[in-house]
N, C-alpha and C positions, 0 to 999 in steps of 0.2 A: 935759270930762266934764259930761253933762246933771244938774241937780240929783237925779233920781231915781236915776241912778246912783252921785251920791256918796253920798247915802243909803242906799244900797243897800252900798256898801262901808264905811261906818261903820259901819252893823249889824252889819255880818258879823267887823270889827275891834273893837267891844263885847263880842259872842259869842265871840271868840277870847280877847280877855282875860277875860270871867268863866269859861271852860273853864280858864284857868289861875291863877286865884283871883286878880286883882289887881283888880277890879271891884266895889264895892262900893254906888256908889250909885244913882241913879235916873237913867234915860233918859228923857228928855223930847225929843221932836220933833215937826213938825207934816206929817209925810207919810203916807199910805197904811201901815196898820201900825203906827202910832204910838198907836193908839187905847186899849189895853190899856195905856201908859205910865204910870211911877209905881206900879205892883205891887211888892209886894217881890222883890228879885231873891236870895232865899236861903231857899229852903223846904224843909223838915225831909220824910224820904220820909213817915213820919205825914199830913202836913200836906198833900202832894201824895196819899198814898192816899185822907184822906178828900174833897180835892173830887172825887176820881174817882168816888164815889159818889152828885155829886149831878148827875148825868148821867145820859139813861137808856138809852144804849147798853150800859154795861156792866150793867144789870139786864136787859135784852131778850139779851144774849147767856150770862147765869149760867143763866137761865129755861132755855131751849134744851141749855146745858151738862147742866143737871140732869135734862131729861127725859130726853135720850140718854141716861147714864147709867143712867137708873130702866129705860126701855127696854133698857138691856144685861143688865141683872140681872133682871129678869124674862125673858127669850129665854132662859136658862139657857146651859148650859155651849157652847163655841165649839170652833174650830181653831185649831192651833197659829200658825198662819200667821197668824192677825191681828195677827200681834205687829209685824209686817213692816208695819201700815197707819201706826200712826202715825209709826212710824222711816223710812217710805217719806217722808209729808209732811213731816216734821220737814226731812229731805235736800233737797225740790224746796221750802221754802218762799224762800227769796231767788228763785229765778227768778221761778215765780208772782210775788212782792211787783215786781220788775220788770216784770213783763208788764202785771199790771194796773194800776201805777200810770202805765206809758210808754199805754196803748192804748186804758186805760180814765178815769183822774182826768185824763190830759192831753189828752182826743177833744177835738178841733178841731172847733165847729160846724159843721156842714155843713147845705146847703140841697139839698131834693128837693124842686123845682119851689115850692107855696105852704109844702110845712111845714119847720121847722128841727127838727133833730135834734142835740137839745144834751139831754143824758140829767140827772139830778139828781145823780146823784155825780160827775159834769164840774162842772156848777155850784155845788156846794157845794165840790168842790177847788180852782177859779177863786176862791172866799172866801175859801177857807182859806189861799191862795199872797196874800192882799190884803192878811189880816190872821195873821199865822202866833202869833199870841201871843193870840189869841180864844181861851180853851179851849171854850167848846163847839162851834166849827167843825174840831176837832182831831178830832172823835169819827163813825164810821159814822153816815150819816144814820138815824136811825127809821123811816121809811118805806120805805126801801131794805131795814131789814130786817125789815119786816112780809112784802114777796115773799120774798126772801132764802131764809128759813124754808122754808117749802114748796117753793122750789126747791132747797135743799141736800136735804130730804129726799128728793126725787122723781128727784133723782142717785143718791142714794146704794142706794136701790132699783132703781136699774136696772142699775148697776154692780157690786152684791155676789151672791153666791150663793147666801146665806143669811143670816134674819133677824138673828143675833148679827153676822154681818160688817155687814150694813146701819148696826147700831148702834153698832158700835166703830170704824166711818168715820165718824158724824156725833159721837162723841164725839170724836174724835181731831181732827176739823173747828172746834167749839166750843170747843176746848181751846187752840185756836193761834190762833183768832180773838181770844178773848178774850187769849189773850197780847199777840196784835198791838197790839188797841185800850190796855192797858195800857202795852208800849214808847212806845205813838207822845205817850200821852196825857204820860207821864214828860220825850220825849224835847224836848215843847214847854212843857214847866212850869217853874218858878223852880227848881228842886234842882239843884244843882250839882252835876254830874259825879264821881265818886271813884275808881271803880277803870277801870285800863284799858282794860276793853272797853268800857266806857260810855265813855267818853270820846272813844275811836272813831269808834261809834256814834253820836257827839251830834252831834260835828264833822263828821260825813258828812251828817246829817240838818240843818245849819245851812248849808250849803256849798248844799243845794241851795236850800233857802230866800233864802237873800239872794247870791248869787254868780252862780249860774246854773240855771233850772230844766230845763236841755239834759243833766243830768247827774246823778250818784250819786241814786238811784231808788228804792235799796236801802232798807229803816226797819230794821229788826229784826240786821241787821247793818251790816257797814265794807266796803262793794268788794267783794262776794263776788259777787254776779251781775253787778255795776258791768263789774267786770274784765272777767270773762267776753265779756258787751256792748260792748267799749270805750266805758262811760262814766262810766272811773274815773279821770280826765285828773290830772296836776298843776296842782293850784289855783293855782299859781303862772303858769301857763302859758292859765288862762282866763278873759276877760274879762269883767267885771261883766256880767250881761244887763239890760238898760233897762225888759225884762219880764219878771222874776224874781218881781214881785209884783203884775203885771197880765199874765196867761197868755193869749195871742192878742191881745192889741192892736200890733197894725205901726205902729200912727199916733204910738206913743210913740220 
């Protein structure tokens, strides 16, 4: 076993035991990852809400929340049918969260003749797979969603039928985004696990981090599109990746 890889399973055996509270002190290593080392490993959900605030993903996506909204309630009264928009997202969001994180966070640089085509949210998830315990590389880049913005709205106008539906799809949009960025932000902080689905959830989201990034894709839940995909292996059954936390290097 190459030392990145035992590191790599030591992590993932740390993260198993603070998931089952027997972990209590400070991780200190000298690998890729290690950088964030010596934080406290026990933070109160207070404690993880307010550093969520000093980030500015979640204020660039409440902004947005709030104007849809304001934009809903001004358009006045709707169809009954919108009610089906966000029950519809709510239903496809593990696939989506699979697709874009398999096709999008994991694009493989490619070359077209002189230019490379390696996009900012490849390479900001290439950071965040280097250093998984960074929290501000846990969060939508800012700039991704300065476009983001105008391109959800310019969908969601071309897609609805009318201006309230327009608005109750970019609220319904905003809604899960920022839920998104909230799990994932939770799912890489020091708070310890408590009720079942979290726990899930976390060990799903940690398996892929330090185990193997070939697999469980899924954030917001446990193997629900995983399954689906078959990429929801027994952990037991799958062998540490030597690039779990450097994504496209073959030289390692």
């Amino acid at each position: 076993m190459s030392p990145r890889e035992a590191h790599a399973a030591r992590r993932l055996a740390d993260d198993e035991a603070r998931l089952a509270g027997k972990l209590d002190g400070k991780y200190v290593g000298k690998y890729v990852g290690d950088r964030a080392a010596g934080r406290r490993t026990n933070l109160t959900m207070g404690e993880v809400f307010t550093e969520f605030w000093r980030h500015p993903s979640p204020y660039l996506l409440g902004a947005c929340l709030a104007a849809a909204i304001t934009g809903r309630v001004l358009a006045g009264p709707g169809s009954w049918w919108e009610l089906a928009v966000p029950l519809g997202l709510v239903a496809v969001l593990p696939v989506v969260e699979w697709l874009v994180h398999v096709f999008i966070l994991h694009w493989r640089p490619r070359h077209l003749g002189p230019l490379t085509l390696d996009p900012l949210l490849a390479r900001k998830h290439r950071a965040h797979h280097a250093d998984p315990r960074a929290i501000p590389l846990v969060f939508i880049p800012w700039q991704a969603q300065l476009w983001l913005a105008p391109a959800w709205t310019a969908l969601a106008w071309l897609v609805t039928p009318t201006t309230p539906a327009m608005f109750t799809l970019l609220t319904a949009i905003y809604a899960i985004k920022s839920g998104y960025e909230w799990t994932h932000h939770l799912l890489h902080s020091d708070y310890r696990p408590r009720s079942a689905w979290y726990r899930k959830v976390w060990r799903n989201h940690r398996l892929h981090h330090y185990k193997s990034e070939h697999y469980w894709f899924t954030v917001t839940t446990a193997g629900t599109a995983d399954r689906l995909f078959g990429t929801a292996p027994d952990p037991s059954t799958v062998p540490t990746s030597p690039t779990v936390q450097r994504l496209h290097d073959l030289a390692l």
